[in-house]
N, C-alpha and C positions, 0 to 999 in steps of 0.2 A: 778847547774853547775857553775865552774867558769868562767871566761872571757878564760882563756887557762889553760884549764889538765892538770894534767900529764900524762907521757905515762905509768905510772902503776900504780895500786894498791895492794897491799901486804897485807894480813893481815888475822888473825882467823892461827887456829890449825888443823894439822890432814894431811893427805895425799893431795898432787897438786891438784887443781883444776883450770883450765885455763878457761878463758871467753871469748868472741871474737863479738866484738858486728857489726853492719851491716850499710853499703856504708853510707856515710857522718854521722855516729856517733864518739862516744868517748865511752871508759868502762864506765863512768858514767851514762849511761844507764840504767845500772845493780845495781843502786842504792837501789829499792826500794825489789830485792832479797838478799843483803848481808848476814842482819846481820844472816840467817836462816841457807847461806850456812856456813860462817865462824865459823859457831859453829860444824862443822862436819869437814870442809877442809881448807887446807891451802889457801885460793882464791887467784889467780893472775888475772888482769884485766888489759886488757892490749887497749892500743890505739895500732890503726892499723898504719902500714906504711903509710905515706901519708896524715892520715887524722891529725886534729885540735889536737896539741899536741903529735903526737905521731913522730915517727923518719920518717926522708925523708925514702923513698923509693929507697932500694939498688942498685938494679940494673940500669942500663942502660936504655934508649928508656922507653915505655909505659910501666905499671904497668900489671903485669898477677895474675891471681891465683895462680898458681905454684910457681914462685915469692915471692909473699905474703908467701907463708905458707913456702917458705925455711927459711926466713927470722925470720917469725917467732920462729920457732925451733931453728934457730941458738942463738937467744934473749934470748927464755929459758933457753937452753944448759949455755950461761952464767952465767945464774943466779942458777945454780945448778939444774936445772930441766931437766931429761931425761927421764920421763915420765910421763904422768896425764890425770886425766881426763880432757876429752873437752866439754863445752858447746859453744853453738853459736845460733845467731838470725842471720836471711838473708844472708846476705856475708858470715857471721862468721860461720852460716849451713855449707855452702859448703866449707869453709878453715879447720872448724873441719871433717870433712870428708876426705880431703887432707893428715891433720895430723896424722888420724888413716892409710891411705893410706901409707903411710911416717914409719908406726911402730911406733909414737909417743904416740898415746891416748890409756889409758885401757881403756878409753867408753866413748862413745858419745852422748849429747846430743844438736838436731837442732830444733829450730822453727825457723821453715816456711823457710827452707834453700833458698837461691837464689841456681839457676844452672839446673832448670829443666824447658827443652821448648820440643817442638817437633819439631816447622819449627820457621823459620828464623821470619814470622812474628810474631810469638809467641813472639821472642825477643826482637823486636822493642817494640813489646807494652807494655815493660817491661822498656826499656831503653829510649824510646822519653819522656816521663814522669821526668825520672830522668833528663834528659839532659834541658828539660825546666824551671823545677824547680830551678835547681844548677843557669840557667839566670837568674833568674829573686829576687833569695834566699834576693840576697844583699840588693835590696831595701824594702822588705819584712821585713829585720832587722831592719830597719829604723822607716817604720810605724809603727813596732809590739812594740818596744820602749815605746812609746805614750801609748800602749792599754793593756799590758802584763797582766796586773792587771785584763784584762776581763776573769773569766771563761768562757763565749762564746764565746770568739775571740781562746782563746788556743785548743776549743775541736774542733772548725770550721778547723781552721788550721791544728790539727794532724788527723783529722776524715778518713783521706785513710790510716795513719799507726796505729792509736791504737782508743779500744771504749771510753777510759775513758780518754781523753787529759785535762781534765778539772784537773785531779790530780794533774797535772805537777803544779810546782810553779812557780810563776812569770821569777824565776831566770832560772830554770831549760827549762822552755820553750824557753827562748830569746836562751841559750846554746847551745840547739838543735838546731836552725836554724844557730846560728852562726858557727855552728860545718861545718854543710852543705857547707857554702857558703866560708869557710876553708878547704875542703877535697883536696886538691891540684891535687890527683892523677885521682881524677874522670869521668875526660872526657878518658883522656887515655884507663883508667883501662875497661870504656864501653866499647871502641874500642877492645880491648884484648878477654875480655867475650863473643862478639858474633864472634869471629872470631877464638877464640880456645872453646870455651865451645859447648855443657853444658857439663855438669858433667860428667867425664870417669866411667865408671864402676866400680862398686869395688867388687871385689870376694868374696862369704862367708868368715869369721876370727874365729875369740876367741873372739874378741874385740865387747862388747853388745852396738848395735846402735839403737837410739831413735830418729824417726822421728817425730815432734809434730806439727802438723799444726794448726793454729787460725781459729775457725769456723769460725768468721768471716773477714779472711783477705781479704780485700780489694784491696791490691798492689801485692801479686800472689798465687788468688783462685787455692786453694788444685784441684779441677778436672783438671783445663788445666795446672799446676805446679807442683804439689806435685803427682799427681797419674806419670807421668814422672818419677820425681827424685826418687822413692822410687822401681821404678821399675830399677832401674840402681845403686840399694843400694842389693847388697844379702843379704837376713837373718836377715834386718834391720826390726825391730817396728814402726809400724807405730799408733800412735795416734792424735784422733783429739780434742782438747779443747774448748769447746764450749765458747763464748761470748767471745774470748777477738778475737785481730786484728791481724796485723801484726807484733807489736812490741808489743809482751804478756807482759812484766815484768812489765807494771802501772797498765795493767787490772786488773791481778789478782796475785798478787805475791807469794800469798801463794801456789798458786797450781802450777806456776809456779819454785818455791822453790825446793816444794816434785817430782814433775815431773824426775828434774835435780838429787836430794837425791837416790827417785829408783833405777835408772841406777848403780849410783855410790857405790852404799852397794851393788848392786846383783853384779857387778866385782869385786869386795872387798871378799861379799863373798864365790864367786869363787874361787878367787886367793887361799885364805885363805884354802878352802879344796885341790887345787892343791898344793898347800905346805905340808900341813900335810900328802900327800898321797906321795910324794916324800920323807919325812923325818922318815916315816915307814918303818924299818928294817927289815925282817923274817930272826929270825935266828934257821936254822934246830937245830930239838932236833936229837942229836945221842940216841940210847935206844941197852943196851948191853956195854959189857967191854973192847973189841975190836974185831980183825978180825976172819971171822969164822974159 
């Protein structure tokens, strides 16, 4: 990762694909998935409002969900994009979600979405974590400086969001924290989350939704998280990936890859029969030379 992002990345061939990655990240996240997606989709990767790199945050007062994902849309719509697929990790679970909400995504795919509790304490112990972390990030950059170079310092460090932190590179690990301790919106955006969420309902659609939970995440175990959210998803898929964390794309990228792939060929080819079924004519045979 660099010292500061960009708010996008661009790049590969084929149909949209949007990425959305989760509180105090960057798209660069989604590094060790690209090259598998951009050989099938056009990938956009985008930094979030708020966070390290990516655009202030539009609105007014505190940062909401809602918020978020107008903003986003409205990003895309720029850039020629009015519909796509969506992937998303934590945040980026529940703004892709918003999006297909919105009529944006032909399909979604979430691991380990933030936005599903059941009570209030459920969500504190979601959000005090984060909120002590973000205190204390900055000197943590500091020390990790000195030691980055340790694969036991990187996987001690990531070991509540992913199994395999030891992948991360030197550079890429400092990034991560730096990203953190840059998220600008993050205190706000807590305050928003437990005070409008969780996650509104969403109605059976068209639109094929993949819920993919880390067997083993650590920061929001699938029973007290994910069995919630998915019950307030209609119609949705629910899968669970065994061995990786919270933030799957270091653990295992390649299943993480095809995961995201699935979704987006079976809308694909969907689409593709509903087209061909609209653009089939019958046209009556008259049989005889005219009226009787």
């Amino acid at each position: 990762m660099t010292d500061t992002p960009s708010a996008m990345l661009v790049a590969g061939q084929g149909s949209p694909l949007v990425l959305l990655h989760g509180l105090g990240g960057t798209w660069e996240i989604w590094k060790p998935v690209l090259p598998a997606l951009e050989a099938r989709h056009r990938v956009v990767a985008l930094t979030l409002p708020g966070h390290h790199g990516g655009p202030d945050y539009a609105d007014r007062g505190d940062a909401t969900v809602a918020g978020l994902a107008d903003q986003l849309i409205a990003t895309l719509r720029s850039e020629g994009i009015d519909q796509a697929h969506v992937a998303g990790n934590s945040l980026g679970g529940w703004l892709a979600i918003e999006l297909a909400r919105r009529g944006f995504a032909r399909s979604v795919t979430a691991f380990s979405p933030a936005g599903g509790w059941r009570t209030e304490a459920d969500y504190r112990a979601v959000a005090t974590p984060f909120r002590i972390f973000y205190a204390v990030v900055g000197v943590i950059v500091l020390v990790a400086r000195l030691f980055a170079g340790a694969t036991w310092l990187r996987k001690a460090l990531t070991k509540q969001m992913m199994e395999h932190g030891e992948r991360l590179s030197a550079a890429d690990f400092l990034g991560m924290l730096r990203a953190m301790a840059k998220t600008r919106i993050l205190r706000g955006l807590l305050r928003t989350m437990g005070r409008d969420g969780p996650v509104a309902p969403l109605a059976a659609g068209t639109v094929p939704i993949r819920i993919a939970w880390g067997g083993r995440d650590a920061v929001i175990p699938y029973p007290r998280y994910g069995e919630p959210f998915v019950e307030r998803i209609d119609g949705a898929e629910a899968i669970t990936l065994p061995g990786v964390g919270h933030v799957p794309m270091v653990d295992d990228p390649a299943r993480i890859a095809s995961s995201i792939l699935e979704v987006t060929q079976r809308a694909e080819r969907a689409s593709a029969r509903e087209n061909d079924a609209r653009e089939t004519v019958v046209v009556p045979i008259v049989v005889g030379g005219g009226a009787a």
